[in-house]
N, C-alpha and C positions, 0 to 999 in steps of 0.2 A: 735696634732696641734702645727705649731710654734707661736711666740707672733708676727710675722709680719700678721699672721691672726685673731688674736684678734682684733675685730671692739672696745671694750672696752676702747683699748689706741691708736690707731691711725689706721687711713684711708690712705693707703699708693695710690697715687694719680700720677702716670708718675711721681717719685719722689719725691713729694710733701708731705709733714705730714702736716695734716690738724687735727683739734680736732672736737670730734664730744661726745654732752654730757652736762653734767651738774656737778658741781663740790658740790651738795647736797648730805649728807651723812646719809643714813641708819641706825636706830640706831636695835640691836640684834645679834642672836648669829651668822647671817650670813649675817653683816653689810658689806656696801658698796656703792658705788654709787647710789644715788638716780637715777633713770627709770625713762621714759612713762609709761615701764611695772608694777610701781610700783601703777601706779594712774589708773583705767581703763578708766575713762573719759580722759585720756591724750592719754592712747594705742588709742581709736574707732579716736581721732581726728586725728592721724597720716596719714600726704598722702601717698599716695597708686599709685606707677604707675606702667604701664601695656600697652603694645603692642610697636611697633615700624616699619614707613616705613621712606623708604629715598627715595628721589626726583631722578627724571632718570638722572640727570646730576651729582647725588652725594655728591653734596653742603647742602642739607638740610636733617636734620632726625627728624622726629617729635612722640611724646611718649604721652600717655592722664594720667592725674594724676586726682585720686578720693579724694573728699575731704569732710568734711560733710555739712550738708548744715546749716541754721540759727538757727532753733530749734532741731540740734544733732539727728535729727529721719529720714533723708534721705542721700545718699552721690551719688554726681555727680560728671561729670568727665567732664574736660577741656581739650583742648586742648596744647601741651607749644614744643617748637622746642628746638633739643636741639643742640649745634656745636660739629662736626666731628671736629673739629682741636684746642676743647678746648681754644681757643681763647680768648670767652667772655663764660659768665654766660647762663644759661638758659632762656628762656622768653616766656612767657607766651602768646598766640594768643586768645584765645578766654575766655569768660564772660558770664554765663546766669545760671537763678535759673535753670534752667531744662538741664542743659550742652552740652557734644556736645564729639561725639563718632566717630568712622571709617572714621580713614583719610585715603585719598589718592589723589596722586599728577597726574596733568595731562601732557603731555609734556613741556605744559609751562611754568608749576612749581608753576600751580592757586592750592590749595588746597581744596578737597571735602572733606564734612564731613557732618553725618548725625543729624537734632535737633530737639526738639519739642519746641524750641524757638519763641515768639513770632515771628509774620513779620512784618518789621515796614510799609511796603510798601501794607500790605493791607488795604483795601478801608472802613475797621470799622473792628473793636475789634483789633485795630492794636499790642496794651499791654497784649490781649489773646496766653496764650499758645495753638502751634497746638495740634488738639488733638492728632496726627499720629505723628515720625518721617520725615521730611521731607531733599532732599539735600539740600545742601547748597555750597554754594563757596566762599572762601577768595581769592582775587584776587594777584598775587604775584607781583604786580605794587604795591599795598597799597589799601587803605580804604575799605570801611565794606565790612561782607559780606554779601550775597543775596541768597535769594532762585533759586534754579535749578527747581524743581522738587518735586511737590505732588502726593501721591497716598493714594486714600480713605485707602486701608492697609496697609499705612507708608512705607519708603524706611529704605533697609537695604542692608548689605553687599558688598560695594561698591567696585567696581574692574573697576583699569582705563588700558589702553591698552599704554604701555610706549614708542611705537615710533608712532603711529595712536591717532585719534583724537576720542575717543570711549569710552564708558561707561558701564560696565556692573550691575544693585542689584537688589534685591531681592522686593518681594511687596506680602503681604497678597490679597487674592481675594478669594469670596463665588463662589462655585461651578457652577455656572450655569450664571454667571456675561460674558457677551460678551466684554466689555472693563470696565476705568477706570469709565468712567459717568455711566454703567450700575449697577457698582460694586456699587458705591455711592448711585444710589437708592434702590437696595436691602438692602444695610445696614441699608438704612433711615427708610423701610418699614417693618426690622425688631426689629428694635429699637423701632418705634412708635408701633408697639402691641405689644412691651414688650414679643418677642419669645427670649428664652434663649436656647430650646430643641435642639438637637445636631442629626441626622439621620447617625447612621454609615451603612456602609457594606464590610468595610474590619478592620483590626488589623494593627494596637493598635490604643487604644481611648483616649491614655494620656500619655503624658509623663514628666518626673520629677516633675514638678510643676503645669502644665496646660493642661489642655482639648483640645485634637485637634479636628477642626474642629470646623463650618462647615467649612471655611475660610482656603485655603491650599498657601505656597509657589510656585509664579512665579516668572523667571529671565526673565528680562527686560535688552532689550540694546538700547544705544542711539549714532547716529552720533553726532559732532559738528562741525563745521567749520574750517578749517587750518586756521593759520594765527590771526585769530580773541581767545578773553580770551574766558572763559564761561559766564563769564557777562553779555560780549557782542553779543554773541548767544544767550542767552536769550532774551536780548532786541531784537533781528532779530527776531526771532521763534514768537515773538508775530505776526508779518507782514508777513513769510513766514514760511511755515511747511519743506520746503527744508531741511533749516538748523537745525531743532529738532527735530527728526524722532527717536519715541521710538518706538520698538515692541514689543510685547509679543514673545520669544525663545520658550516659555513652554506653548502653549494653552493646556489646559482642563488635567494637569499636574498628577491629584488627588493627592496623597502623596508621588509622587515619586522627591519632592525636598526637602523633610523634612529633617531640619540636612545635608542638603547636602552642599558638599565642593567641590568647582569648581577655575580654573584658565581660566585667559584672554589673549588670543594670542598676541606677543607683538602689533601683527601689526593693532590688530584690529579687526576681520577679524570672530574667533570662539571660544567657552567658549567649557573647557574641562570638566565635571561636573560628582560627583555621580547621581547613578539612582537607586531610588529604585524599586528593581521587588518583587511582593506578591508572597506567595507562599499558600500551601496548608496549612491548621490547624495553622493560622496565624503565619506560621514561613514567614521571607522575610530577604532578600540578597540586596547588593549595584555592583552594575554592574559601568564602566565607558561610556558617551556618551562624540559627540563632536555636538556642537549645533552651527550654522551658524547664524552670526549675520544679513545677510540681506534677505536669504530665511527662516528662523526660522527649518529649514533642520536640523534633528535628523538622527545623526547616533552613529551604538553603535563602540563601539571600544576594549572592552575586554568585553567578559562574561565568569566567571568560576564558572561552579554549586558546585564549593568546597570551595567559598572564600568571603569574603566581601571585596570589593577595596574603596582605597580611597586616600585623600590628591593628588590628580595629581596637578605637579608644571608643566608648557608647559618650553622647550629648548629656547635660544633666538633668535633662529632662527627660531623658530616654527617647526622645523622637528620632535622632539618626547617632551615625555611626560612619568616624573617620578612619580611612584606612588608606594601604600604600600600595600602589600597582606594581610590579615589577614586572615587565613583558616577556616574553621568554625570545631569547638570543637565537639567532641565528648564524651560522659561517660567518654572513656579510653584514649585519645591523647587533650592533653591541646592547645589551638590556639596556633600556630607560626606565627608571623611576620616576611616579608621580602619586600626588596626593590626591583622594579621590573622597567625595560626600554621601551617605546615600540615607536619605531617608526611611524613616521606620512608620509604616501608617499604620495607624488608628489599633482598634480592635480587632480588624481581620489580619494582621500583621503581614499582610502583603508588601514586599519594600517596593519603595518608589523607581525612581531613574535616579543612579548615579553620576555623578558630575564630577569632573577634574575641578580640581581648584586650583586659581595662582596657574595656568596654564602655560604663562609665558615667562614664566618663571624656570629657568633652568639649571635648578640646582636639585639633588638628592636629600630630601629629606630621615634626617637619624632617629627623630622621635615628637610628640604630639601631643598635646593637650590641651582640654576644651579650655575658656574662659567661664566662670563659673553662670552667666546669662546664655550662656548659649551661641554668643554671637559673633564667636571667634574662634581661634586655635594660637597656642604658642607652641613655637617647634624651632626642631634646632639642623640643624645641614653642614654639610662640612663645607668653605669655601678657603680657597687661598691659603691654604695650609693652617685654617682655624676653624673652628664650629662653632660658630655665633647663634645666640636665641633668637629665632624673630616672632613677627607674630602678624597673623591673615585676619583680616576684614570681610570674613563671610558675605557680607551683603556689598561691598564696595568691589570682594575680587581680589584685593591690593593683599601687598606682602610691605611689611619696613622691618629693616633691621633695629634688635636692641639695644643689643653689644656690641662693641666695637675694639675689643681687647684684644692680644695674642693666643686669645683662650680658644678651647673646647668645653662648651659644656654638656651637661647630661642628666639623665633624673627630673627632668622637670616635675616641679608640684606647686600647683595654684594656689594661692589664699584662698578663703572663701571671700573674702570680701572684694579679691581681683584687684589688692591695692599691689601684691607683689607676688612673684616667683618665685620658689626656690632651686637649686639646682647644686649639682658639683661640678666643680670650674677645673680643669688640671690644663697644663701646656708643657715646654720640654724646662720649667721654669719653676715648676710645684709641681705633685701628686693630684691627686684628686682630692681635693675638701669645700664645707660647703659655703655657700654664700646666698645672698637674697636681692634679687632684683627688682627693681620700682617700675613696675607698670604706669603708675600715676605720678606725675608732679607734685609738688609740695613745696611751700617754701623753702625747705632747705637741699630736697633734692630732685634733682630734675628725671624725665622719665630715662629708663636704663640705665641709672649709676646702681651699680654692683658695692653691696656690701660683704665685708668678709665675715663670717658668723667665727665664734669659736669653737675649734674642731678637736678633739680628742685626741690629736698631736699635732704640733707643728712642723713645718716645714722640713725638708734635710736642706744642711747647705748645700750649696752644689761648688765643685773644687774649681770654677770657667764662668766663662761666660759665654751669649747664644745672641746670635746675629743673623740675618736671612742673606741668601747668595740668590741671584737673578741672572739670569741670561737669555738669549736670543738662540734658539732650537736651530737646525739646518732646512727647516720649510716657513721659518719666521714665525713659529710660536714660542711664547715666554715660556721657560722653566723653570722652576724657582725651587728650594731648599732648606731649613734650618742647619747653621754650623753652628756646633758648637765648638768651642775653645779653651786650650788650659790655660790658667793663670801664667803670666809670666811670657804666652806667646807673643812677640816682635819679627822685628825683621832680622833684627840679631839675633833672635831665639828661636827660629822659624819651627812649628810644632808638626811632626809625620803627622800623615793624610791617613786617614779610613773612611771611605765609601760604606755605607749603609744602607740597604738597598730594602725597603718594605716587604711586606707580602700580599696577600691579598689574592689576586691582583689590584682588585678594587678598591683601592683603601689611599690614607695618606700619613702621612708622619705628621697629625696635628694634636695628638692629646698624649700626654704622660705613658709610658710602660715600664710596671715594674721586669716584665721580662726582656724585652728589647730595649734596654737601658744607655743611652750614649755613654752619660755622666760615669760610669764604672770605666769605659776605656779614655776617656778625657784624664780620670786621675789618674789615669798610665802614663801621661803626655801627650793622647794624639788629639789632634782634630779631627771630628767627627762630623760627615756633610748625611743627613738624613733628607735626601730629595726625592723628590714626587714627578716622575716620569711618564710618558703617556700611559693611559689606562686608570691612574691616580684619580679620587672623586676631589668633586668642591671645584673644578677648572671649568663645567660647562659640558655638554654633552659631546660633542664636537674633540674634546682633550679625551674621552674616554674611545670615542671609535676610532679617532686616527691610530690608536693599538691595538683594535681591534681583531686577532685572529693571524698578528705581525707583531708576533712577544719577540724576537729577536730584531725586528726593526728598529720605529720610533722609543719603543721604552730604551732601547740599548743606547741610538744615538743623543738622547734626551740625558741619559745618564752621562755620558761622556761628556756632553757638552755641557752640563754643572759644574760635574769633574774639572774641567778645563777652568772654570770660570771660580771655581775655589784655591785650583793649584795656582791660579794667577794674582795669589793675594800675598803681599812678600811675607805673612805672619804665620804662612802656611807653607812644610817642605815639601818641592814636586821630587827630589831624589830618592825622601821615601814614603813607600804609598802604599796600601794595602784594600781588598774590596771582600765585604761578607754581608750575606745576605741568608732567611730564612724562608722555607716554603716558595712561594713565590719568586720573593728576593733570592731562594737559593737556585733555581730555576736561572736567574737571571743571574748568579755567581759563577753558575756552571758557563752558560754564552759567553762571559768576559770572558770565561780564560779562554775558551775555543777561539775568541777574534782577535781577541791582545794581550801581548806582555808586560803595556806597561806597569803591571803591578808588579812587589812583590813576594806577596801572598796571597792567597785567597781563603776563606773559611764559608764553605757552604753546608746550611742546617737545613734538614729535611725535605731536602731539593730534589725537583724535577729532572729526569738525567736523560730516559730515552721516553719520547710521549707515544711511540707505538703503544708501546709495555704500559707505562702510566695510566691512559685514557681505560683502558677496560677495568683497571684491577682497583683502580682508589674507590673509595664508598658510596660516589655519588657521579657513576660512569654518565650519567643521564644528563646533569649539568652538563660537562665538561667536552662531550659530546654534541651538545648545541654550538662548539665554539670550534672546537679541534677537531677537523678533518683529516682526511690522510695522508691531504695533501699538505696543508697546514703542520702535522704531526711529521711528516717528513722533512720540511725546509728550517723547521726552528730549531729542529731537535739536540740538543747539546751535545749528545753523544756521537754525533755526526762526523764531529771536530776536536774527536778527543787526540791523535794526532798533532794537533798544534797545539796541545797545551804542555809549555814550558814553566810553568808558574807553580812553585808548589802550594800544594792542598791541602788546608785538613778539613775532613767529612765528618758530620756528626750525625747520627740519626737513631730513634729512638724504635725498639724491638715491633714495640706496640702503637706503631703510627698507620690508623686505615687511610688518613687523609691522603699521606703521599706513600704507599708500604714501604716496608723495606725493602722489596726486589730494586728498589731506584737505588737503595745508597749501595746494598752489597753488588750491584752490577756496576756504579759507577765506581766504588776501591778497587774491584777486578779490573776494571777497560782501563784504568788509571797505571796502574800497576803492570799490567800488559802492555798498554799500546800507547801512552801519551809520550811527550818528548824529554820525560823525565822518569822513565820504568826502571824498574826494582834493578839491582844489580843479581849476577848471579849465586847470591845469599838471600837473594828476597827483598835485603835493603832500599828503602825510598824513602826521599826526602818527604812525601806523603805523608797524612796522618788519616786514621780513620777510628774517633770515639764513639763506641756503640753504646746504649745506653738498654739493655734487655728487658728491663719493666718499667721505659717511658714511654709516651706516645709523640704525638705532633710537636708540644709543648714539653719543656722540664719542667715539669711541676714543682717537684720534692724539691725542699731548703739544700741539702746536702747535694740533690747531683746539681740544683744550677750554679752552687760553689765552685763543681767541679770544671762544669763547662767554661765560666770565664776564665776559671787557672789553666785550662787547656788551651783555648784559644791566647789571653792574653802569653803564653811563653810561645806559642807556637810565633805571633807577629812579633815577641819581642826577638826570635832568633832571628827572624826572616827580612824581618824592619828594620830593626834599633840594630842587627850584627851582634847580638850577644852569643854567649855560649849554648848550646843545647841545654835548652830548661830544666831546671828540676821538677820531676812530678811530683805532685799531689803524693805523699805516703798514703793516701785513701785509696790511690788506685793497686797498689800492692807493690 
């Protein structure tokens, strides 16, 4: 890392040095700038933004920022616009306890976004929040905004059509609901007898945090009026149904729009959408359809029994439609991702042949976007522990990269005039905020120099600094890792180790997490190695099957031999060492201890413990089942080895997690407690910890319990690590 990257001393800004920080000082052996990170009430308070569109004419780009709310136990997200030409400051559009989420711009340049904000214009409990998400619209004349648009199952996902007067989201509805008023009184008639019971007949019954059904995703599309705002359609629509004509695209849908990821033709006209098809023994596939906004007219437009598709962007001329194949895994061949084109013909809307693009191109594409002539795409992948913009030459084939920074980015949005991109940049370096990248040359800047826009906060300091660690694998492939570092670390100061181990599996440690945070245990002292083990994306297809269906293999030896290549830095203590990982990573928390000692602690969150038990019960048996066999599920299995684990533990897991249930964690406190090399004395005592969290899921959501979780874990390594006293608990926990 050079020091023009260090966010620590200066935010390099279109040549601008700006400060970002507090000039409070640390006192200890790895004194330094006081932090947010140093305070956790100060880290959960930091805002948070996330998403980005920009207006069809290009002048406006609007970003939502999370914040918390009055008693620090909920965080909502506002609205705030931010200037393409850095101009002026950020500024803020909208205001309400319950916030205000999924914008999008209509031609005129009125803003939709979804609330469950009071209405002040209804006729009693005008100061009642709705109970559903409803749309809304801020008019780009001025003054407030107004409701569009209620649905008994709340409106979501909002998609406007950017040269037509059209509207496409989403709306919850019960099975057997023939429109909106119908939907309303079944929901009334099942609320008043207090029916909660769920009737399935197909798979799956749940996913990550919540119970599907009975109530399934429909898209809805709506005309409005040329010439007139939406405000003003509204007020018409009361007097004529002409001008606000919603229909149902998705009658009697059942779950085949769940999760699904659809685009809006610019003109208006027809939504290109996943589809899911069931299959036998609850396995099911995502097909692409194209749905007709005024005959509700389904047609399918790729089906491949080898693939799941998704993300389709439509061209802007509506002729095709880019999308991403993912294949479906086997035992022995790991899914590959690729980028595929497929034409949209004429009036009979017959599609063409689809064609891979960039074929020889062997990286995983994260997301996509046309160039505004059609004659290209910019898209971003994760590679080497970053996720750089590039951008494809339709007609040549070719791929060049934009970027070339430490970053991730994300959100892309074109100009219209294709002079530049926008995007949010984060790395373990910044947050996420936004910036504008130059497609085209210009006297003063060459193509892909990254502007920093101004963002509706800056920066946090961070208490370290972040440097990459590289090493040579035991079958001769590179591994490599982000460490970070606290202030003051030397060879005199040498700073304890923590292993942090991803999740995923498929994923990499290359962009910003406000939840898997380093920087909060760096301002503990330790160094913190975030490395990308086999199975990790951005390495080539090759780095993801050598782990393929051998999670306690190559990712295990991969991680050690980082490990190894970090503790051998004199700035770094091998005497203490500690290794915690989530979901996945906690999967691969639970293998360390079973193989080795040398940590010593370990902290595993919503981890994998026995995969007999695991593979049928998590919410998406069908995935996980392409990969995990029995025999597979027998040789990796953590629980295997619970016997040699010497290291103590603390388990964290959340009541309401479908992803990994809780029969993993409460089965792994029980085998821990029984039968490892560190069981309960005969009081039940163990140096063990196990924090249950009864109304979280996979993730801690809530401000208040993810307080509680680093005060747990950080006392747990500080006894275990540092040799302190047995922690004082959080008085939150009682």
């Amino acid at each position: 890392m050079t020091p023009e990257n260090d966010h620590r001393l200066r935010l390099v800004t279109d040549g601008e040095v700006t400060s970002s920080g507090t000039s409070a000082v640390v006192d200890g052996p790895f004194a330094g700038l006081r932090t947010a990170f140093h305070d956790l009430d100060e880290y959960v308070a930091l805002p948070r933004m996330s998403g980005l569109v920009l207006s069809p004419d290009g002048s406006r780009l609007v970003t939502q920022v999370a914040t918390l709310n009055h008693d620090k136990t909920k965080v909502h997200t506002a609205l705030w616009e931010v200037y393409p030409t850095r101009a002026r400051p950020a500024r803020r559009l909208t205001r309400s306890a319950q916030g205000e989420s999924g914008a999008a711009f209509t031609p005129d340049g009125d803003l939709l976004f979804t609330s469950s904000r009071p209405d002040a214009d209804a006729t009693e409990d005008s100061e009642k929040p709705l109970d559903k998400p409803a749309l809304w619209v801020l008019p780009a004349g001025g003054g407030e905004a107004r409701i569009v648009a209620t649905r008994p199952g709340g409106v979501g996902g909002v998609k406007t059509a950017r040269s037509s007067y059209a509207v496409v989201f989403t709306t919850q509805m019960l099975p057997s609901a023939k429109d909106g008023a119908d939907d309303e009184r079944l929901r009334k008639a099942r609320k008043d007898a207090k029916v909660s019971a769920i009737l399935h007949e197909a798979y799956p019954v749940r996913y990550w945090d919540h119970d599907l059904g009975p109530e399934a995703p429909h898209l809805l599309g709506w005309h409005f009026s040329a010439g007139d705002d939406v405000a003003r359609s509204v007020e018409v629509a009361s007097r004529s149904t002409e001008h606000l004509k919603v229909s149902d695209l998705t009658p009697a849908p059942g779950g085949a729009l769940r999760e699904a990821e659809y685009d809006f033709s610019p003109d208006g006209t027809f939504v290109v959408s996943t589809w899911v098809v069931p299959g036998a023994r609850g396995v099911q596939r995502s097909i692409l359809v194209r749905l007709d906004l005024d005959t509700a007219e389904r047609t399918v437009l790729v089906d491949d029994p080898e693939a799941d598709l998704g993300r389709p962007v439509i061209s802007p001329d509506g002729s095709a439609v880019a999308y991403v194949r993912e294949s479906l895994a086997t035992p022995d061949e790991a899914p590959r991702v690729t980028l595929h084109l497929l034409p949209l013909e004429g009036e009979t809307r017959e599609p063409g042949r689809p064609r891979q693009l960039v074929a020889d191109w062997d990286r995983w594409t994260t997301g996509h976007q046309w160039l505004p002539d059609g004659s290209g795409l910019v898209v971003t992948a994760d590679q080497d522990g970053r996720s750089p913009v590039f951008t494809i030459d339709l007609a040549a084939d070719t791929v060049e990269q934009l970027t070339h920074d430490d970053s991730a980015y994300s959100d892309l949005q074109v100009a219209p005039d294709a002079s530049v991109v926008y995007a949010l940049r984060s790395s373990y370096l910044a947050p996420a905020h936004p910036v504008r990248i130059h497609l085209v040359a210009d006297e003063h800047r060459e193509r892909g120099t990254v502007t920093v826009l101004r963002a509706p906060t800056p920066p946090p300091t961070l208490p370290g600094t972040l440097t990459e660690v590289r090493t040579t694998a035991e079958d001769g492939t590179e591994v490599r890792g982000w460490l970070a570092l606290p202030d003051g670390a030397s060879a005199e100061t040498p700073a304890p180790f923590l292993l942090w181990i991803h999740g995923g599996p498929l994923g990499s440690w290359n962009a910003w997490s406000w939840r898997w945070n380093p920087w909060l245990m760096v301002a503990q002292g330790y160094a913190v190695l975030l490395p990308d083990p086999a199975l990790s994306t951005g390495y080539g297809q090759d780095f993801v099957q050598r782990g393929w269906g051998r999670w306690g293999a190559e990712p295990y030896t991969d991680l050690m031999a980082v490990t190894d290549a970090a503790l051998a830095r004199e700035d770094v203590d091998a005497t203490r060492t500690a290794a915690m990982g989530g979901s996945f990573g906690g999967y691969m928390a639970n293998w360390v201890a079973g193989q080795t000692d040398r940590f010593d602690a370990i902290v595993t969150h919503a981890s994998l413990w026995a995969l007999d038990q695991f593979g049928p019960t998590t919410d998406a048996a069908y995935y996980w089942g392409r990969e995990m066999t029995p025999e597979m599920a027998e040789r990796y299995s953590p629980h295997r080895y619970v016997e040699r684990i010497v290291t103590p533990m603390l388990v964290i897991h959340g009541d309401k997690d479908y992803r990994v249930p809780i029969g993993e964690g409460l089965r792994l406190w029980y085998e821990l407690l029984a039968s490892s090399g560190l069981p309960a004395d005969e009081r039940g005592r163990s140096p063990h910890r196990f924090l249950l969290y009864p109304d979280e899921n996979h993730w801690i959501l809530t401000p208040q319990h993810a307080k509680v979780w680093y005060q747990v874990v950080s006392g747990f390594l500080a006894q275990h690590v540092l040799g302190h006293e047995a922690p004082d608990l959080p008085e939150t926990l009682g």
